[in-house]
C-alpha positions as CSV (number, residue, x, y, z in Angstrom):
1,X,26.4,4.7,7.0
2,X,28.6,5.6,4.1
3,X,27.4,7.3,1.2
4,X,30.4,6.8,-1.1
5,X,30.4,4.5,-3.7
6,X,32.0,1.1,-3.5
7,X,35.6,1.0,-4.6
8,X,35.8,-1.0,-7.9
9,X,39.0,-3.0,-6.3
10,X,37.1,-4.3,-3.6
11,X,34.7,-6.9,-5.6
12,X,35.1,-7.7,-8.7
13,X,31.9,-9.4,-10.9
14,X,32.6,-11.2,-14.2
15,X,30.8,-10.4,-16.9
16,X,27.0,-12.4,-17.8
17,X,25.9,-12.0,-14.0
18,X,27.1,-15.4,-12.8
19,X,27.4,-15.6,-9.3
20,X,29.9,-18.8,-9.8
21,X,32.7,-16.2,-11.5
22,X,32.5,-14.0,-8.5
23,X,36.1,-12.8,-7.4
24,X,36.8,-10.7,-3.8
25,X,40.3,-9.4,-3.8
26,X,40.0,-8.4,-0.5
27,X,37.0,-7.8,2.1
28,X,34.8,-4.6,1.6
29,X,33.5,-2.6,4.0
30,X,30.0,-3.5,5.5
31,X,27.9,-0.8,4.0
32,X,28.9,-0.9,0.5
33,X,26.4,-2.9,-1.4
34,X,22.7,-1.7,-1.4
35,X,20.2,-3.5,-2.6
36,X,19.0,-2.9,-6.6
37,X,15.4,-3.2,-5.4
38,X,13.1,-3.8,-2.1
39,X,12.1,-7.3,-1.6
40,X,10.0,-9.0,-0.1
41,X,10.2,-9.1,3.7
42,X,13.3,-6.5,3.3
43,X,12.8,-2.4,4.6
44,X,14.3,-0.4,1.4
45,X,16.4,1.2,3.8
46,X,18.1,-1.5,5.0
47,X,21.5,-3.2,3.3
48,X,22.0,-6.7,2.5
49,X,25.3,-6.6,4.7
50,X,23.0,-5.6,7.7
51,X,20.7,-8.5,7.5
52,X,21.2,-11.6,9.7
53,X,23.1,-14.9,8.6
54,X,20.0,-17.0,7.8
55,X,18.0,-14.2,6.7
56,X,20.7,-13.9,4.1
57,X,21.0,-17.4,3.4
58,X,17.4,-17.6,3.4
59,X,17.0,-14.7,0.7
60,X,20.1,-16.1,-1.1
61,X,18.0,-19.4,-1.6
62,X,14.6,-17.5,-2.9
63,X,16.9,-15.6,-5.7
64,X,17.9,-19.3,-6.8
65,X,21.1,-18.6,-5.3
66,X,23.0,-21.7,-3.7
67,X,24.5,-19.8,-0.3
68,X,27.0,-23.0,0.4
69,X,28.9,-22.2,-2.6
70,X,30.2,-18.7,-0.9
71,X,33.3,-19.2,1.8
72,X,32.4,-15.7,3.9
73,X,29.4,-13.4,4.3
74,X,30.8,-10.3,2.1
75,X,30.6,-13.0,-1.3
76,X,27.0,-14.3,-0.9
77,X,26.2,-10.5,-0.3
78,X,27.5,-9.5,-3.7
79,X,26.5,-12.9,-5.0
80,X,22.8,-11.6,-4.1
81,X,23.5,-8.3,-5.4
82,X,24.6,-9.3,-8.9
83,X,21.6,-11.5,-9.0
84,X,19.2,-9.1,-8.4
85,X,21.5,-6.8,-11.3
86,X,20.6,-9.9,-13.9
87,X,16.7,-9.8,-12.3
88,X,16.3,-6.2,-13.7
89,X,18.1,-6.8,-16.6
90,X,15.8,-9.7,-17.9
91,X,12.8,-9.1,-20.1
92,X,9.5,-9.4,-18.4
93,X,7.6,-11.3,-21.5
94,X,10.3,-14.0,-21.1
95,X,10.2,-14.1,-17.3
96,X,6.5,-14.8,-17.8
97,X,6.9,-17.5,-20.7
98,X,9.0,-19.1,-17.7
99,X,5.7,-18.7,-15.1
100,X,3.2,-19.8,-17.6
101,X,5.5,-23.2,-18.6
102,X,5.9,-23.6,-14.7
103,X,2.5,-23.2,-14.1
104,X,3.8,-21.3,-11.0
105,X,1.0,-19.2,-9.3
106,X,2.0,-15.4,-9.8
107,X,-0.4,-12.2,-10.3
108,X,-0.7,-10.4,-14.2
109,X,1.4,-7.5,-12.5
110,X,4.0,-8.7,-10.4
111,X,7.3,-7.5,-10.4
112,X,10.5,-8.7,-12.0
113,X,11.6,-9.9,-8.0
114,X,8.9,-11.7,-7.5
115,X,8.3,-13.5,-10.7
116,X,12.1,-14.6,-10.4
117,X,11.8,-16.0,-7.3
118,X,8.6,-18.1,-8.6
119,X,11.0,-19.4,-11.1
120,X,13.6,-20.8,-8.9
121,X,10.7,-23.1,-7.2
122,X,10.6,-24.7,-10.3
123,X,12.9,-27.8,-10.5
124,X,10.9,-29.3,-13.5
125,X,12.9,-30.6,-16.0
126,X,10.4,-31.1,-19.0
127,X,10.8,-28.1,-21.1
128,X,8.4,-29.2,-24.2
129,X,6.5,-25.3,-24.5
130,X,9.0,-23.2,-23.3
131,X,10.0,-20.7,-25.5
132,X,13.6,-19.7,-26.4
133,X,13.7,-16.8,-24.4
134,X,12.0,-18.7,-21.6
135,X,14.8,-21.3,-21.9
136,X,17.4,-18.0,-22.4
137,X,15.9,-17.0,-18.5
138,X,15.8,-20.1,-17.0
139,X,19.3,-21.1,-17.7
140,X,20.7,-17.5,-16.3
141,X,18.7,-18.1,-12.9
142,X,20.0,-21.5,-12.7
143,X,23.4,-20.0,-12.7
144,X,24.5,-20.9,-16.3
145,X,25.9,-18.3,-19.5
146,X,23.2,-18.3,-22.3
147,X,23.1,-15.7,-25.1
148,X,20.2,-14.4,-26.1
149,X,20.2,-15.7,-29.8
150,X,21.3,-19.2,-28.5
151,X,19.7,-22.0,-30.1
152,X,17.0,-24.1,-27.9
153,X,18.4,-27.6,-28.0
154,X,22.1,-26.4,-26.9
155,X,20.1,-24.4,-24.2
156,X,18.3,-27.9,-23.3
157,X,21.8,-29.6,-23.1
158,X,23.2,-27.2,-20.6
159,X,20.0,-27.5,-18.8
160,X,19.8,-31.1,-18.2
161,X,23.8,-31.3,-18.3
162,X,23.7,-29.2,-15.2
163,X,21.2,-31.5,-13.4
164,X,23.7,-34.3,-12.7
165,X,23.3,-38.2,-13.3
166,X,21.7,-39.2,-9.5
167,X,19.5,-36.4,-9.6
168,X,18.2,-37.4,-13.1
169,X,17.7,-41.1,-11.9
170,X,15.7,-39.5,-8.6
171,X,13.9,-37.2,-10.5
172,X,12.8,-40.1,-12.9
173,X,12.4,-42.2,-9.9
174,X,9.3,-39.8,-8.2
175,X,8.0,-39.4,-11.5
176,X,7.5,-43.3,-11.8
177,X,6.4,-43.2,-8.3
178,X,3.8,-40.3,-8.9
179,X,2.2,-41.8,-12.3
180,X,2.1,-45.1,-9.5
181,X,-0.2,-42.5,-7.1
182,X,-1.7,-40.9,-9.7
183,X,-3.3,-44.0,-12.0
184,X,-3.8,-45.9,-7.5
185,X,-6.0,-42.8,-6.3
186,X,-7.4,-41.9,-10.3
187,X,-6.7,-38.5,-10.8
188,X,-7.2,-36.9,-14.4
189,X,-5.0,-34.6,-15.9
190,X,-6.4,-31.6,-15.8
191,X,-5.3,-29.9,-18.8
192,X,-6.3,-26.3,-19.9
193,X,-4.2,-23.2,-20.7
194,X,-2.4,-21.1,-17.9
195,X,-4.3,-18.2,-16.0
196,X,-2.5,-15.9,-14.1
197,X,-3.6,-15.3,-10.3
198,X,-6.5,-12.6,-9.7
199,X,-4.5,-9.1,-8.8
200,X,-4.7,-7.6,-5.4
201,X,-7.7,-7.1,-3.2
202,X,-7.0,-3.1,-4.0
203,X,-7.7,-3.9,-7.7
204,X,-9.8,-6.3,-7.9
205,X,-12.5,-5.1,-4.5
206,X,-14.6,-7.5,-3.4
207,X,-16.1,-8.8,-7.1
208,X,-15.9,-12.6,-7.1
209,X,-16.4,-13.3,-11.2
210,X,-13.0,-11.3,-11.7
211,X,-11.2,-13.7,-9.2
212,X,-13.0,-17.1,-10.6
213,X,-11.8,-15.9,-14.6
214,X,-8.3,-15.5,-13.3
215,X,-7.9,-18.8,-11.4
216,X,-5.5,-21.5,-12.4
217,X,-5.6,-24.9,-12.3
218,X,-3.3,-26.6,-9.6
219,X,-0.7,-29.4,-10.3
220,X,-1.6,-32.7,-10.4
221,X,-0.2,-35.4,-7.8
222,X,2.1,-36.9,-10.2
223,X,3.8,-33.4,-11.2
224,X,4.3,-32.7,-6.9
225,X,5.6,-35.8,-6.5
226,X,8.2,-35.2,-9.1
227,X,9.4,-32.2,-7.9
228,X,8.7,-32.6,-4.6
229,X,9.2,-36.6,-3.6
230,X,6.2,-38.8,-1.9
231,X,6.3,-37.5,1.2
232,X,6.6,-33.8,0.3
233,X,3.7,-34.6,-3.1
234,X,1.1,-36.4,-0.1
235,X,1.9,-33.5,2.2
236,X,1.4,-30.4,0.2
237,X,-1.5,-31.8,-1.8
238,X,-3.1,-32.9,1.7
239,X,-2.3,-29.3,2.7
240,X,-3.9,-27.7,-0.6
241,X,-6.8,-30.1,-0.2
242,X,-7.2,-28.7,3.6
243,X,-6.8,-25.2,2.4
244,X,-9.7,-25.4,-0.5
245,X,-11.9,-27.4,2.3
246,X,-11.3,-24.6,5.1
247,X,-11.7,-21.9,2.4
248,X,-14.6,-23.6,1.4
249,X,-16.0,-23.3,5.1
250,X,-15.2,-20.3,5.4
251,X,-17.1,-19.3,2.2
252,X,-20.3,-21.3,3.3
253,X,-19.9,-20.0,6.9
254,X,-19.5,-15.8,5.2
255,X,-22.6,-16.9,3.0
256,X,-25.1,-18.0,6.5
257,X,-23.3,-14.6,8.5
258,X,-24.7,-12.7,4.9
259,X,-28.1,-14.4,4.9
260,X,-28.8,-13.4,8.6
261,X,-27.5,-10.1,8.1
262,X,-30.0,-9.7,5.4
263,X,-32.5,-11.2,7.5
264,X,-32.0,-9.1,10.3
265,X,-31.8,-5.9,8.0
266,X,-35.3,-7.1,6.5
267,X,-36.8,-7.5,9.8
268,X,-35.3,-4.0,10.9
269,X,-36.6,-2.3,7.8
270,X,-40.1,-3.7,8.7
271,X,-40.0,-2.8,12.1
272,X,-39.1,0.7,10.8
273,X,-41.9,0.7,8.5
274,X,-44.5,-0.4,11.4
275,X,-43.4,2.1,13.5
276,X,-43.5,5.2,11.0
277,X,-46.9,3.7,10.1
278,X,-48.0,4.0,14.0
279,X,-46.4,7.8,14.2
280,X,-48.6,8.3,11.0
281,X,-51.8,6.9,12.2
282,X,-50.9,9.2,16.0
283,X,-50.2,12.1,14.0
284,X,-53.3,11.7,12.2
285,X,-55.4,10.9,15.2
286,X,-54.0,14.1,16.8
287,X,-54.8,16.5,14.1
288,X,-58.4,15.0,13.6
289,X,-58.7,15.6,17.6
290,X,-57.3,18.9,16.8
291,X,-59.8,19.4,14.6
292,X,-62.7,18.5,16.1
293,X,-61.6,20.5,19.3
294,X,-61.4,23.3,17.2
295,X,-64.6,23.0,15.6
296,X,-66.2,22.5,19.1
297,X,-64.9,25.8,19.6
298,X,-66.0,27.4,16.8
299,X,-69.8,26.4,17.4
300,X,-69.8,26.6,20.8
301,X,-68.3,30.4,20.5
302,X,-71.0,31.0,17.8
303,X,-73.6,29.9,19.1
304,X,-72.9,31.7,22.7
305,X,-72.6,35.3,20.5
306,X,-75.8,34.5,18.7
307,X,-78.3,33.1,21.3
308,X,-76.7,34.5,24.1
309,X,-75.6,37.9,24.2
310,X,-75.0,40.4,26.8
């Protein structure tokens, strides 16, 4: 593996990290881009170039990166690379405005990587509470130019503009379709402010109020529907649903496993206690024995210097 550093003839990136203006004069060698950061399901020592074809188009498409716009392997490799260079670039705060509008479930400290990959899950096209910065970071990962003092209803423009008219009519046609669901099986919106996810089990140990104060509310049938279509809405809600009844099981099945624990621990502890109690009353029936023996002793020994001597 080469250590030297790519030549700067060899792939050329346009400036404002847009993967569309990417030019390759000619191919580079296999070993030239690294990437900026480990990812998820990557080994840091291990190139882009070196992954497999739909490995790389799979990672590609989690970095909101459309992998059927490249012609050969070597651009959606640098196409990933500059992506990840705009990723680092961004400001957290905004990343998060994006994740909190989304309502996408992400942990308080997650890493730039992984909040940007939550953000190209979201296809949601209603933008009423994002911020301008949000809308300044949503528009880059969707593969557009935005300045950073650009105002929010030309950002909203480029935003929809880029959608396209037939995925505008489908998008309005599965959100007619989910309010249909939604008002048929009665759901409430939920409402309520975003929470971000509880962190880690290494933070967090086994305390359940500090997981229940950090839980957020999931999306209503009408919003998976939108994004998602009927079929895809019915099947992950019935999925989620699954989830919180097999977690909720699991919980009821941990709580009996606890209760007989503690059951069996009582019962040990008094088993314990009765049989230090029965060493006790041995021990105290030997050194009374002891004593009387001894006392026997004593008399008898007396009494055979005293009345009966030699």
């Amino acid at each position: 593996m080469s250590g030297n550093p790519p030549n700067s003839e060899d792939v050329k990136l346009l400036p404002g990290g847009d993967e569309g203006a990417l030019a390759t004069t000619e191919a580079a060698p296999a070993a030239v881009i690294t990437p900026a950061t480990p990812s998820a399901g990557i080994a840091p020592h291990r190139q882009l170039s070196e992954l497999p074809k739909d490995e790389l188009e799979h990672l590609a498409e989690e970095y909101g990166v459309d992998p059927t716009r490249y012609r050969n392997r070597q651009a959606l490799v640098a196409a990933i690379h500059a992506r990840r260079q705009l990723i680092a670039s961004m400001d957290r705060e905004a990343m998060l405005d994006v994740i909190k509008w989304g309502r996408r479930p992400v942990t308080m400290n997650a890493s730039k990587e992984q909040i940007a990959q939550e953000i190209a899950r979201v296809r949601s096209m209603r933008f009423g509470g994002l911020s301008q910065r949000g809308l300044v970071v949503l528009a880059r990962l969707r593969g557009m130019p935005a300045t950073d003092d650009e105002p929010v209803p030309r950002l909203i423009r480029k935003l929809k503009r880029q959608e396209g008219f037939f995925s505008k009519l489908n998008r309005k046609r599965r959100a007619l379709l989910g309010s249909v669901v939604a008002k048929m099986i009665g759901e409430p919106d939920p409402g309520g402010d975003y929470q971000f996810l509880p962190p880690s089990q290494v933070q967090t140990g086994s305390d359940p109020t500090a997981a229940t104060a950090y839980a957020s509310r999931p999306a209503t049938i009408k919003e998976e529907i939108e994004e998602s279509g009927l079929i895809g809405g019915i099947a992950s809600r019935v999925k989620k649903t699954a989830d919180q009844y097999l977690n909720q099981k699991l919980d009821e099945i941990e709580a009996r496993i606890d209760r007989k624990l503690d059951e069996i621990d009582r019962r040990l502890a008094e088993w314990r206690d009765k049989e230090i109690a029965n060493r006790i009353r041995i021990l105290k029936i030997t050194l009374w024995a002891s004593v009387v023996v001894a006392a026997v002793s004593l008399i008898y020994s007396y009494v055979k210097v005293v009345f009966f001597p030699h």
